[in-house]
mmCIF entry with sequence, helices, sheets and N, C-alpha, C, O atoms, coordinates in Angstrom:
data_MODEL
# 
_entry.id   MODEL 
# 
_entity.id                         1 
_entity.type                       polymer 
_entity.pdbx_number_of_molecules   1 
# 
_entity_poly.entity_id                      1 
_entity_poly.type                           'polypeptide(L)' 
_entity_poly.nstd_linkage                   no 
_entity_poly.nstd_monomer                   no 
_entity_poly.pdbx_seq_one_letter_code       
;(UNK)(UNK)(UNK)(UNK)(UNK)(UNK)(UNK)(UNK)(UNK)(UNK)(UNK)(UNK)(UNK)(UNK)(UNK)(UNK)
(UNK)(UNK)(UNK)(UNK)(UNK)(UNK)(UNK)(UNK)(UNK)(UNK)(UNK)(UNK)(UNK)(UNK)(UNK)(UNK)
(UNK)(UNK)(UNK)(UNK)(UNK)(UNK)(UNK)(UNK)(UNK)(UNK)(UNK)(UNK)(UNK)
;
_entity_poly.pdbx_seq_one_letter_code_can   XXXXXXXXXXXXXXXXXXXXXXXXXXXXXXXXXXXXXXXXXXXXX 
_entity_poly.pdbx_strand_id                 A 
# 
loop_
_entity_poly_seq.entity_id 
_entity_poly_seq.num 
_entity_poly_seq.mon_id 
_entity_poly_seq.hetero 
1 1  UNK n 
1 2  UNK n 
1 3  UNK n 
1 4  UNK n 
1 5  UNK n 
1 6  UNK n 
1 7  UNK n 
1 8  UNK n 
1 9  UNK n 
1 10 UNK n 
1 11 UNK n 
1 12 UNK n 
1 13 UNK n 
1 14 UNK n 
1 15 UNK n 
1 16 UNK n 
1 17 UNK n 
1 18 UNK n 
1 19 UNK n 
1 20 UNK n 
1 21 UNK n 
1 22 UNK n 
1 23 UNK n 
1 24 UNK n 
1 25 UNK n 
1 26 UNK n 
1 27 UNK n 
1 28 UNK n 
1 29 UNK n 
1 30 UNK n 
1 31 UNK n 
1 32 UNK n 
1 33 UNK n 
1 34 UNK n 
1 35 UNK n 
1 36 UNK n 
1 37 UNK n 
1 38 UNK n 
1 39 UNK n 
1 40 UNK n 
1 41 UNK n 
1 42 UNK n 
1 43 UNK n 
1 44 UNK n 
1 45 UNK n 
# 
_struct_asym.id          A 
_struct_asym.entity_id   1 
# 
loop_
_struct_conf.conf_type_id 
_struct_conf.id 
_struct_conf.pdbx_PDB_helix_id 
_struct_conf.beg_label_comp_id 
_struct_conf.beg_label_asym_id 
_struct_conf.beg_label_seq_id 
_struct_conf.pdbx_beg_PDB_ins_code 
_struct_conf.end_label_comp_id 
_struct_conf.end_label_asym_id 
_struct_conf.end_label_seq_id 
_struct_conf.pdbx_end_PDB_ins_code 
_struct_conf.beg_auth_comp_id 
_struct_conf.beg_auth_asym_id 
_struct_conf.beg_auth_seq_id 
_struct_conf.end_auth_comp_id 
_struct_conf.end_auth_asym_id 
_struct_conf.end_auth_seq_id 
_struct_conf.pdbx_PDB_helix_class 
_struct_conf.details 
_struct_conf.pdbx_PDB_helix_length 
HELX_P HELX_P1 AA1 UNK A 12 ? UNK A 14 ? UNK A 12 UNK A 14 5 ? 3 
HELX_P HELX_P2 AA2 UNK A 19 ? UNK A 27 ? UNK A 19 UNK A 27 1 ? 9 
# 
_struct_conf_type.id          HELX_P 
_struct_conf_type.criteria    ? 
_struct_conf_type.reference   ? 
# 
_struct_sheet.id               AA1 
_struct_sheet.type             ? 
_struct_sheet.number_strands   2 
_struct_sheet.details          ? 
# 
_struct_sheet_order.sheet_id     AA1 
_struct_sheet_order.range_id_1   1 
_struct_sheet_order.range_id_2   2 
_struct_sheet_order.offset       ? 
_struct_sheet_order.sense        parallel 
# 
loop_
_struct_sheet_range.sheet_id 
_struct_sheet_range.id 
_struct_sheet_range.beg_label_comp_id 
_struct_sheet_range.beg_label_asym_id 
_struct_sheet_range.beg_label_seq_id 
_struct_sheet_range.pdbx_beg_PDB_ins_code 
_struct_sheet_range.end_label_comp_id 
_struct_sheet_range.end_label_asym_id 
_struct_sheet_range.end_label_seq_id 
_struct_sheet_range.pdbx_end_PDB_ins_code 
_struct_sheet_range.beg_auth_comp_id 
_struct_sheet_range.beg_auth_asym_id 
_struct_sheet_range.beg_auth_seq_id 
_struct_sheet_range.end_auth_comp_id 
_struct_sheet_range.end_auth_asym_id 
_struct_sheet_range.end_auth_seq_id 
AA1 1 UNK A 2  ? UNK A 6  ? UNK A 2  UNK A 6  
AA1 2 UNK A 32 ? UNK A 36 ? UNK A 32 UNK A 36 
# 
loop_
_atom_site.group_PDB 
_atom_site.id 
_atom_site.type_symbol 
_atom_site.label_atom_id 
_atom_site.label_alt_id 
_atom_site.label_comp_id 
_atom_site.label_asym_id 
_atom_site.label_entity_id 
_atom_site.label_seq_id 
_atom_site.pdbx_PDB_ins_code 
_atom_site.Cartn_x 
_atom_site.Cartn_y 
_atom_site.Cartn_z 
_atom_site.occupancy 
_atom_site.B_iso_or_equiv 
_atom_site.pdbx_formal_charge 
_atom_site.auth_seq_id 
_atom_site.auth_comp_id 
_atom_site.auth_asym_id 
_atom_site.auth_atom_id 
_atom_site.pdbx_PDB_model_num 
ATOM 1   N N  . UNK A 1 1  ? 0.838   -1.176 0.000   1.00 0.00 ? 1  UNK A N  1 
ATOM 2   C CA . UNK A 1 1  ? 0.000   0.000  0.000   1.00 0.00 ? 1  UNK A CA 1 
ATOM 3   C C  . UNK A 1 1  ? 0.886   1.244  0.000   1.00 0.00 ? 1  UNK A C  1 
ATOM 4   O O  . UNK A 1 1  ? 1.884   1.277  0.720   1.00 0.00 ? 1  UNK A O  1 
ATOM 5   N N  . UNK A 1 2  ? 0.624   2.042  -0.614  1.00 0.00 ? 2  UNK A N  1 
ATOM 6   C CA . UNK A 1 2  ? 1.028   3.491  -0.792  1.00 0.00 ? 2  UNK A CA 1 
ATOM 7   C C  . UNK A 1 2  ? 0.263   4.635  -0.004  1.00 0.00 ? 2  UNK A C  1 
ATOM 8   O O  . UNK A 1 2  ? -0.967  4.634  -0.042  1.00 0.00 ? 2  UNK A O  1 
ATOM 9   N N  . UNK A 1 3  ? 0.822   5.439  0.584   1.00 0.00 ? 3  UNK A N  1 
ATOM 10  C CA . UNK A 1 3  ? -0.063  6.316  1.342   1.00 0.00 ? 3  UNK A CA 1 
ATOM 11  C C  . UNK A 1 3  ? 0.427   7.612  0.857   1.00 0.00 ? 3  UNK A C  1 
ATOM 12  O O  . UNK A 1 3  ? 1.628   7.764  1.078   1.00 0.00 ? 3  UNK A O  1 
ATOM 13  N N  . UNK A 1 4  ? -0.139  8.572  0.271   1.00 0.00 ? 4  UNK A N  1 
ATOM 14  C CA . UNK A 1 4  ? 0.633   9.743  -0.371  1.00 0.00 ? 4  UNK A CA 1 
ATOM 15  C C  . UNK A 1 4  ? -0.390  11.019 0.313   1.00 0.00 ? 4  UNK A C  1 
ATOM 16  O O  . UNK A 1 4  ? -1.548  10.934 0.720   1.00 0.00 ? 4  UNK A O  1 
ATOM 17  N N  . UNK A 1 5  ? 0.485   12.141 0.258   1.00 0.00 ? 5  UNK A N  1 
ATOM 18  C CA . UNK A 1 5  ? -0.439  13.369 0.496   1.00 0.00 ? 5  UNK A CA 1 
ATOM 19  C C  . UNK A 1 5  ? -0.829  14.239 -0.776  1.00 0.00 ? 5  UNK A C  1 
ATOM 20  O O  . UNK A 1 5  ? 0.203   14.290 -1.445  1.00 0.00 ? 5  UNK A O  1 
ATOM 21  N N  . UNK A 1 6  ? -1.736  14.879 -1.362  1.00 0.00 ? 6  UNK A N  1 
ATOM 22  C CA . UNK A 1 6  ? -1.753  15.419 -2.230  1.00 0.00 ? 6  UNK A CA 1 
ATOM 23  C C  . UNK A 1 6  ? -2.396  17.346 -1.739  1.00 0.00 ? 6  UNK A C  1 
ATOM 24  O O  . UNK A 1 6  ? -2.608  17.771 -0.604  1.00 0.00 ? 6  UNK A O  1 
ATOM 25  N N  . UNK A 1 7  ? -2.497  17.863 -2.658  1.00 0.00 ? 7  UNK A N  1 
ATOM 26  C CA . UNK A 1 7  ? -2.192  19.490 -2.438  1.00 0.00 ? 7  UNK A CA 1 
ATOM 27  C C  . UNK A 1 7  ? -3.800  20.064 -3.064  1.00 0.00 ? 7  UNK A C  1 
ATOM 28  O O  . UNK A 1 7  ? -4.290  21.030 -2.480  1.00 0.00 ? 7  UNK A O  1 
ATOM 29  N N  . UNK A 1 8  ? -4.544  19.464 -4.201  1.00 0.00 ? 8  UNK A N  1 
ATOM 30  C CA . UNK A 1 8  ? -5.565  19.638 -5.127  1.00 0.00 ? 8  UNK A CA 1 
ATOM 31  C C  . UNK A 1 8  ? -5.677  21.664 -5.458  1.00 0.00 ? 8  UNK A C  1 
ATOM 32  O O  . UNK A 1 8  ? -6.574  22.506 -5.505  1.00 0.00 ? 8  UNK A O  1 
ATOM 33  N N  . UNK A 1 9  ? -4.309  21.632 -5.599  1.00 0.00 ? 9  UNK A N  1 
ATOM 34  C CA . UNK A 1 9  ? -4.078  23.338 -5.941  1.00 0.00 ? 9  UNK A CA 1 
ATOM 35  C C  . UNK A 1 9  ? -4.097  22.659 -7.658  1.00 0.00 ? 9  UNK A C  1 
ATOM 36  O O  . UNK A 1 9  ? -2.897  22.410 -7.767  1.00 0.00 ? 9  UNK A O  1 
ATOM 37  N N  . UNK A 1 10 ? -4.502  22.386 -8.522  1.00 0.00 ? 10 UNK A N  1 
ATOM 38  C CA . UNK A 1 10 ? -4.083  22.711 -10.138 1.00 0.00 ? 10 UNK A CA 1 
ATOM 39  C C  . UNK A 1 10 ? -5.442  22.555 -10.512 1.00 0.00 ? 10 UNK A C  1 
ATOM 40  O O  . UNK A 1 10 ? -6.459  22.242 -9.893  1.00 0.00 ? 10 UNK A O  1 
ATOM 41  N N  . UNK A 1 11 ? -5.144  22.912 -11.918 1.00 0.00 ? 11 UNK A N  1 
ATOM 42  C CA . UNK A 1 11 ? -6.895  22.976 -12.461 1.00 0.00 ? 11 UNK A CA 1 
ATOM 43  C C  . UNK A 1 11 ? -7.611  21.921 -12.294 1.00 0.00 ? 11 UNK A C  1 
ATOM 44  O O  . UNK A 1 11 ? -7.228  20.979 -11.601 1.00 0.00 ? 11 UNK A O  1 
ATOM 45  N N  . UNK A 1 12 ? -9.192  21.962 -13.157 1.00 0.00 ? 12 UNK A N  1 
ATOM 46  C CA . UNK A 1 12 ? -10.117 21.456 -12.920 1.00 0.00 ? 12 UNK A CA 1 
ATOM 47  C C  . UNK A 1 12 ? -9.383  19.344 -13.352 1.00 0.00 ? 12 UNK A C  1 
ATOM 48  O O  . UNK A 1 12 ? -9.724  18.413 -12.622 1.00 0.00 ? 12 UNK A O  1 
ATOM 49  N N  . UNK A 1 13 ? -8.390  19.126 -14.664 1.00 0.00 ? 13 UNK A N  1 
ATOM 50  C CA . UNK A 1 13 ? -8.434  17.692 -14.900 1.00 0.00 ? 13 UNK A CA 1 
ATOM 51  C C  . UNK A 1 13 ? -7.237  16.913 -13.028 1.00 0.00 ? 13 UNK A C  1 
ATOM 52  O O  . UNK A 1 13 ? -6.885  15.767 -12.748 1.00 0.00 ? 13 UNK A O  1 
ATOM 53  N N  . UNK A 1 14 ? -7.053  18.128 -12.348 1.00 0.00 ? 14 UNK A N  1 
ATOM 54  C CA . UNK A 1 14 ? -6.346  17.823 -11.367 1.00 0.00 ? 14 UNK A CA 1 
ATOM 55  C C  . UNK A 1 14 ? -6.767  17.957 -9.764  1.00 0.00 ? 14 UNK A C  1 
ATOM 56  O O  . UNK A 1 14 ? -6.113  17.731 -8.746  1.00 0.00 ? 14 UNK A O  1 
ATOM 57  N N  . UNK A 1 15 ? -8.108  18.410 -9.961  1.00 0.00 ? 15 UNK A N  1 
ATOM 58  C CA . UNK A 1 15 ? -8.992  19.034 -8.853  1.00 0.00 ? 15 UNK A CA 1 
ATOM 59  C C  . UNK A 1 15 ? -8.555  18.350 -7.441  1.00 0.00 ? 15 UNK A C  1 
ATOM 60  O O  . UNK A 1 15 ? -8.206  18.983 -6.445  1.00 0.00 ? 15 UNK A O  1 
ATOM 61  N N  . UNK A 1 16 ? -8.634  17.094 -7.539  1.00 0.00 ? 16 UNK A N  1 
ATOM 62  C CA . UNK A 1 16 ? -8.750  16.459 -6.340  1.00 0.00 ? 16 UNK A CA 1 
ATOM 63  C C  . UNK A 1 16 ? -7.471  16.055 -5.770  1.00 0.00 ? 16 UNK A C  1 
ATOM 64  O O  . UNK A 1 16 ? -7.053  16.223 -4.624  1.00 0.00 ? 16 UNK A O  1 
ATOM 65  N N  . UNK A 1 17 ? -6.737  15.302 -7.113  1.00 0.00 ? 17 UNK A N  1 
ATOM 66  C CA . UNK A 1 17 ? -5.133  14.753 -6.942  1.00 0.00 ? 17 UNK A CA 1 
ATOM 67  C C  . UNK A 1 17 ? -4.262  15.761 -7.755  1.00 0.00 ? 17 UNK A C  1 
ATOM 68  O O  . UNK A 1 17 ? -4.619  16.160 -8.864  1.00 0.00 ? 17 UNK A O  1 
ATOM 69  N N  . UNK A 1 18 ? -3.043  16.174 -7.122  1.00 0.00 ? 18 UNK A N  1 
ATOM 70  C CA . UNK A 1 18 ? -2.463  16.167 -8.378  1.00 0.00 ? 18 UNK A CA 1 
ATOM 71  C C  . UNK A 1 18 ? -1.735  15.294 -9.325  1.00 0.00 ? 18 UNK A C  1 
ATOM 72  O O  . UNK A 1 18 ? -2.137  14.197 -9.714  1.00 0.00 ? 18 UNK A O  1 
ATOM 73  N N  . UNK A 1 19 ? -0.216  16.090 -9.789  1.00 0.00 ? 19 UNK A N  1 
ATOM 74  C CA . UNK A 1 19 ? -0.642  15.531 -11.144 1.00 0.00 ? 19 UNK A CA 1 
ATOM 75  C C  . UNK A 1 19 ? 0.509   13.858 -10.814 1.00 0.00 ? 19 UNK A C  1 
ATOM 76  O O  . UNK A 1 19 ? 0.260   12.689 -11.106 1.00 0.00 ? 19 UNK A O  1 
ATOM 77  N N  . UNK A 1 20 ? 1.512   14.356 -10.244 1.00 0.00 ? 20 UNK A N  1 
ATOM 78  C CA . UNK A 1 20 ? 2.154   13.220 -9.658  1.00 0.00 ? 20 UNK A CA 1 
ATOM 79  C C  . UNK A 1 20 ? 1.113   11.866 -8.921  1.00 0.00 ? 20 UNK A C  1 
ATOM 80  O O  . UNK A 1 20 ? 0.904   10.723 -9.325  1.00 0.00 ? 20 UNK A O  1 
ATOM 81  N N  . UNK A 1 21 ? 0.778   12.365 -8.091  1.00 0.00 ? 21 UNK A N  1 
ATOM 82  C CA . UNK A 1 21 ? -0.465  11.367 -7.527  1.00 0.00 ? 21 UNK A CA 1 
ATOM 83  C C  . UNK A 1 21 ? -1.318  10.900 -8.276  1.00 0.00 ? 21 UNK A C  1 
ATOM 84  O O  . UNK A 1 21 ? -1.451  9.677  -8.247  1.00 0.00 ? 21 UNK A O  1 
ATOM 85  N N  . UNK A 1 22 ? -2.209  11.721 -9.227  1.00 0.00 ? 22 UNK A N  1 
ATOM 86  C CA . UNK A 1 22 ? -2.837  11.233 -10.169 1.00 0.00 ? 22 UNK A CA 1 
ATOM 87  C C  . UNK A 1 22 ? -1.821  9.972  -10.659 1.00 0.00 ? 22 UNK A C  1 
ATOM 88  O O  . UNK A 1 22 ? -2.201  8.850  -10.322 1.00 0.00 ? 22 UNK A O  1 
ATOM 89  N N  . UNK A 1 23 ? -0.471  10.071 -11.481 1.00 0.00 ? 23 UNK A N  1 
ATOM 90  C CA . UNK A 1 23 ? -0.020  9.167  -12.050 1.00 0.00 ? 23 UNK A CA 1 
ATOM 91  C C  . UNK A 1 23 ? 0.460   7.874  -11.216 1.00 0.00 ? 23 UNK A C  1 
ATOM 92  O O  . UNK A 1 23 ? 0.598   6.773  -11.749 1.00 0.00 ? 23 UNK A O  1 
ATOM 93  N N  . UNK A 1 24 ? 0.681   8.105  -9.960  1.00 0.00 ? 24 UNK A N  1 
ATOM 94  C CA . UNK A 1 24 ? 0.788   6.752  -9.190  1.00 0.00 ? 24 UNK A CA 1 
ATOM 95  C C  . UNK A 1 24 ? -0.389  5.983  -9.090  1.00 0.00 ? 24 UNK A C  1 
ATOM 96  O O  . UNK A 1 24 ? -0.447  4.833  -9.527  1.00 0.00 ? 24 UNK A O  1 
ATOM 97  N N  . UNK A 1 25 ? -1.705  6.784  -8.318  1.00 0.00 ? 25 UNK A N  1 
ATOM 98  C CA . UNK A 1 25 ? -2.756  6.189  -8.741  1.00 0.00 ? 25 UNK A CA 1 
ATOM 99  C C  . UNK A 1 25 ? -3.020  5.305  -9.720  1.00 0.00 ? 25 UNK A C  1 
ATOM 100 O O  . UNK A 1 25 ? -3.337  4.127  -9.557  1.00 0.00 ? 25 UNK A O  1 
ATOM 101 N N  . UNK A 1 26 ? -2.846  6.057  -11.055 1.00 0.00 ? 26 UNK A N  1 
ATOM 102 C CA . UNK A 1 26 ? -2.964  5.223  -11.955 1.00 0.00 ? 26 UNK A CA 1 
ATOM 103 C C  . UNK A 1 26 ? -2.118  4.188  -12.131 1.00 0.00 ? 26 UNK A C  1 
ATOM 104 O O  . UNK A 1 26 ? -2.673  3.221  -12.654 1.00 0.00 ? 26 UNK A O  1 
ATOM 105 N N  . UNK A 1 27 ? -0.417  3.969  -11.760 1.00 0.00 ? 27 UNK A N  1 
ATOM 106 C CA . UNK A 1 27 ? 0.028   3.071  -12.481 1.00 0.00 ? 27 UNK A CA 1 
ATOM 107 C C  . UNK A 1 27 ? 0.632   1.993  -11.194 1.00 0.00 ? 27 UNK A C  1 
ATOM 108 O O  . UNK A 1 27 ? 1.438   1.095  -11.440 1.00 0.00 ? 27 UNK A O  1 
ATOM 109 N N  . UNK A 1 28 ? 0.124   2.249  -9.909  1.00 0.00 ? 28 UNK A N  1 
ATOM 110 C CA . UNK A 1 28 ? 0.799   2.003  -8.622  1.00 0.00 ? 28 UNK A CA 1 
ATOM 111 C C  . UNK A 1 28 ? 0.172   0.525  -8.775  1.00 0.00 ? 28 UNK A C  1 
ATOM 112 O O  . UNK A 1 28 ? -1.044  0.525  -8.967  1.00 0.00 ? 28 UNK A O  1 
ATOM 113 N N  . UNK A 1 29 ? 0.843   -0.818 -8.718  1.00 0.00 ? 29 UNK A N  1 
ATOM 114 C CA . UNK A 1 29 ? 0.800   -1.977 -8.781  1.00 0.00 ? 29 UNK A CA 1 
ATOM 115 C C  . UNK A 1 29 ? 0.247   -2.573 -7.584  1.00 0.00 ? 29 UNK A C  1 
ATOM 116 O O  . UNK A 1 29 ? -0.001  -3.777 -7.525  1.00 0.00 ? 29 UNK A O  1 
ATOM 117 N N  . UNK A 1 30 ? -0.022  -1.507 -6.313  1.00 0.00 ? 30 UNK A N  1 
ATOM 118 C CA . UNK A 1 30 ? -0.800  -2.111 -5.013  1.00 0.00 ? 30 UNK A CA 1 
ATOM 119 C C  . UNK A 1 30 ? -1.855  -0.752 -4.735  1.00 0.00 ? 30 UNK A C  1 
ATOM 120 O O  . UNK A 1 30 ? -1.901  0.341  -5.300  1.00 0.00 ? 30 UNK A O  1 
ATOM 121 N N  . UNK A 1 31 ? -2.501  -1.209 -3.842  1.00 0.00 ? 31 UNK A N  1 
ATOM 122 C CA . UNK A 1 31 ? -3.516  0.177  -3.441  1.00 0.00 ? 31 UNK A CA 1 
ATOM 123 C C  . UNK A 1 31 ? -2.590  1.395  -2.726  1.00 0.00 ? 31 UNK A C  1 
ATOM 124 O O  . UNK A 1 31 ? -1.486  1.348  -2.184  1.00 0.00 ? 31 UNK A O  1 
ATOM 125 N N  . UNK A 1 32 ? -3.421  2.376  -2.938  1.00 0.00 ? 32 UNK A N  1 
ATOM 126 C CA . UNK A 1 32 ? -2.815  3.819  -2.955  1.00 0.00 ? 32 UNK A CA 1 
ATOM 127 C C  . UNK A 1 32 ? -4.101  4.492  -2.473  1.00 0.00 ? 32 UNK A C  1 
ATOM 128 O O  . UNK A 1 32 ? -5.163  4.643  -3.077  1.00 0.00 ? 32 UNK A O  1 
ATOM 129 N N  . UNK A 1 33 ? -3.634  4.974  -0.852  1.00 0.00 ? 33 UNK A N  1 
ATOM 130 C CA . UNK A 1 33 ? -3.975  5.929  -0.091  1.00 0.00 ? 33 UNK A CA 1 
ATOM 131 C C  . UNK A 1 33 ? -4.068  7.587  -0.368  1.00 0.00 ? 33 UNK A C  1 
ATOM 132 O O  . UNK A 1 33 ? -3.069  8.154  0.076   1.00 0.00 ? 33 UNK A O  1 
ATOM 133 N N  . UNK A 1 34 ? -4.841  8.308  -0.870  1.00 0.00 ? 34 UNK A N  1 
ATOM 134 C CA . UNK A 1 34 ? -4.293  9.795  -0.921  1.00 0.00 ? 34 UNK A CA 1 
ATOM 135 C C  . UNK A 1 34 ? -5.304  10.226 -0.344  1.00 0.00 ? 34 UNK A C  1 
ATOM 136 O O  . UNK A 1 34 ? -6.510  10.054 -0.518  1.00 0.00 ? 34 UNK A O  1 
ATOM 137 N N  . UNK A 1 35 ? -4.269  11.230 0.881   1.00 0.00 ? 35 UNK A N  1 
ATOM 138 C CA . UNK A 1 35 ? -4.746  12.002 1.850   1.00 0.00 ? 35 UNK A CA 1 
ATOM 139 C C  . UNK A 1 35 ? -4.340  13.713 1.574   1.00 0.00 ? 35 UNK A C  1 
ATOM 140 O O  . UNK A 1 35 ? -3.234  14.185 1.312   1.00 0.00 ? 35 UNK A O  1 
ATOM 141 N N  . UNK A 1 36 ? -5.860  14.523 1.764   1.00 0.00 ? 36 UNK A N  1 
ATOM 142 C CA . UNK A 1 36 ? -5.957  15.954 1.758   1.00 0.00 ? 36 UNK A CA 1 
ATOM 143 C C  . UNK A 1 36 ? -5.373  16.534 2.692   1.00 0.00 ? 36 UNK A C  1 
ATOM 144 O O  . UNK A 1 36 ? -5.381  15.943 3.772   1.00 0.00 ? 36 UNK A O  1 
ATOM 145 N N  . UNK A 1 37 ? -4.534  18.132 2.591   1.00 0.00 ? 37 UNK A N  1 
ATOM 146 C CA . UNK A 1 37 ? -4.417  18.481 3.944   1.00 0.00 ? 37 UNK A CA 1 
ATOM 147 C C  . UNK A 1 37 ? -5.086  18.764 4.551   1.00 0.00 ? 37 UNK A C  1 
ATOM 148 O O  . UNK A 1 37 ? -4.944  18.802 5.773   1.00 0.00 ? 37 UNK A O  1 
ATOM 149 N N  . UNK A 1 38 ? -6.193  19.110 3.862   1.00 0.00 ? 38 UNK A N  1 
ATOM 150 C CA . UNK A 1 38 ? -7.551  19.730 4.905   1.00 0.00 ? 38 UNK A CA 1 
ATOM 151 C C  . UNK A 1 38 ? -8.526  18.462 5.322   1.00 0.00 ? 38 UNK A C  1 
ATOM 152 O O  . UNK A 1 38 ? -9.715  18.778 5.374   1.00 0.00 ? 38 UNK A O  1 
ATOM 153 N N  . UNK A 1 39 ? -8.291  17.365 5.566   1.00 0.00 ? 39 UNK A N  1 
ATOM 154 C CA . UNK A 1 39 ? -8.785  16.083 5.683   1.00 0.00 ? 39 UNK A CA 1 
ATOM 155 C C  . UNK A 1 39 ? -8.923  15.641 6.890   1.00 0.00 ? 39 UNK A C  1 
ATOM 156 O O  . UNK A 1 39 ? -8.234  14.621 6.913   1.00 0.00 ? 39 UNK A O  1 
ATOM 157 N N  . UNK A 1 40 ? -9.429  15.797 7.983   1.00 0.00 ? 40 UNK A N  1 
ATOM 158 C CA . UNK A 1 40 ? -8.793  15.658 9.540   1.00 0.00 ? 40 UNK A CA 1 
ATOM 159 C C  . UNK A 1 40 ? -9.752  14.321 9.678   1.00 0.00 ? 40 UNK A C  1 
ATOM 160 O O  . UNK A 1 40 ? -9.259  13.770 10.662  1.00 0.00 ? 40 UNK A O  1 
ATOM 161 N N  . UNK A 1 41 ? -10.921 13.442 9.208   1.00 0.00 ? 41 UNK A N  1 
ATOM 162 C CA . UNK A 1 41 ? -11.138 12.765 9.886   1.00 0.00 ? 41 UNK A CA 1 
ATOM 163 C C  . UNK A 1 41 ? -11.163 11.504 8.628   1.00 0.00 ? 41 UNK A C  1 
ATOM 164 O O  . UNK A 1 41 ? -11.250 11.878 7.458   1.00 0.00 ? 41 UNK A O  1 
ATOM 165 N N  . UNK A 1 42 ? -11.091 10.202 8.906   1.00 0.00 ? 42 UNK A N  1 
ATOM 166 C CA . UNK A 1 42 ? -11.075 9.137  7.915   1.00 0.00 ? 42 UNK A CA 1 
ATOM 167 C C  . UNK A 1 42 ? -13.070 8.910  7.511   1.00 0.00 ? 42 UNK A C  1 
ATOM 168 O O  . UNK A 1 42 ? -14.102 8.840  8.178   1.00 0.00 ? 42 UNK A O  1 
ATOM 169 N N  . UNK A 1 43 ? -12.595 8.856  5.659   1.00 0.00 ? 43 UNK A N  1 
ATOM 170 C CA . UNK A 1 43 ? -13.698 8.164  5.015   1.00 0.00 ? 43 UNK A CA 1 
ATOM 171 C C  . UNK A 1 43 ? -13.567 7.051  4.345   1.00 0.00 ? 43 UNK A C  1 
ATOM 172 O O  . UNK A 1 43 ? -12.839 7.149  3.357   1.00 0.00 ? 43 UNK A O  1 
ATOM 173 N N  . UNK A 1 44 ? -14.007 6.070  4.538   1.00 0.00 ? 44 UNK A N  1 
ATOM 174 C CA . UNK A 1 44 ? -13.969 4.779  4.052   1.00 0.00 ? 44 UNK A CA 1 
ATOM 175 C C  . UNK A 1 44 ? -14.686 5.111  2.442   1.00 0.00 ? 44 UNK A C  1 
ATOM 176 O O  . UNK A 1 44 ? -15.845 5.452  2.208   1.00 0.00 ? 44 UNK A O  1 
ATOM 177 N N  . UNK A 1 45 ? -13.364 4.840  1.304   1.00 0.00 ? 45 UNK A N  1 
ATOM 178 C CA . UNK A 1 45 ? -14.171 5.388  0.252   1.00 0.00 ? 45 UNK A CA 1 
ATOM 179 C C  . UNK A 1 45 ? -15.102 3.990  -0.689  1.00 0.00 ? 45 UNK A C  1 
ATOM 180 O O  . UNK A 1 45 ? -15.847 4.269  -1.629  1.00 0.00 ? 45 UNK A O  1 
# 
């Protein structure tokens, strides 16, 4: 598992992840955690 932080400062195709994260997401060979800074409590997605 991967646990990464992401920033969601870039435009709208980067809103949530950016663009690094976006690409682990996509190509990360186990599950991948990405956590907001403004995120303080856990959601089971």
């Amino acid at each position: 598992m991967i646990v990464m932080g992401t920033h969601g400062r870039s435009a709208l195709p980067h809103l949530l992840l950016g663009s690094v994260a976006e690409n682990v997401v996509r190509h990360a060979p186990c599950p991948v955690f990405t956590v907001r800074p403004d995120q303080h409590e856990f959601i089971m997605p």
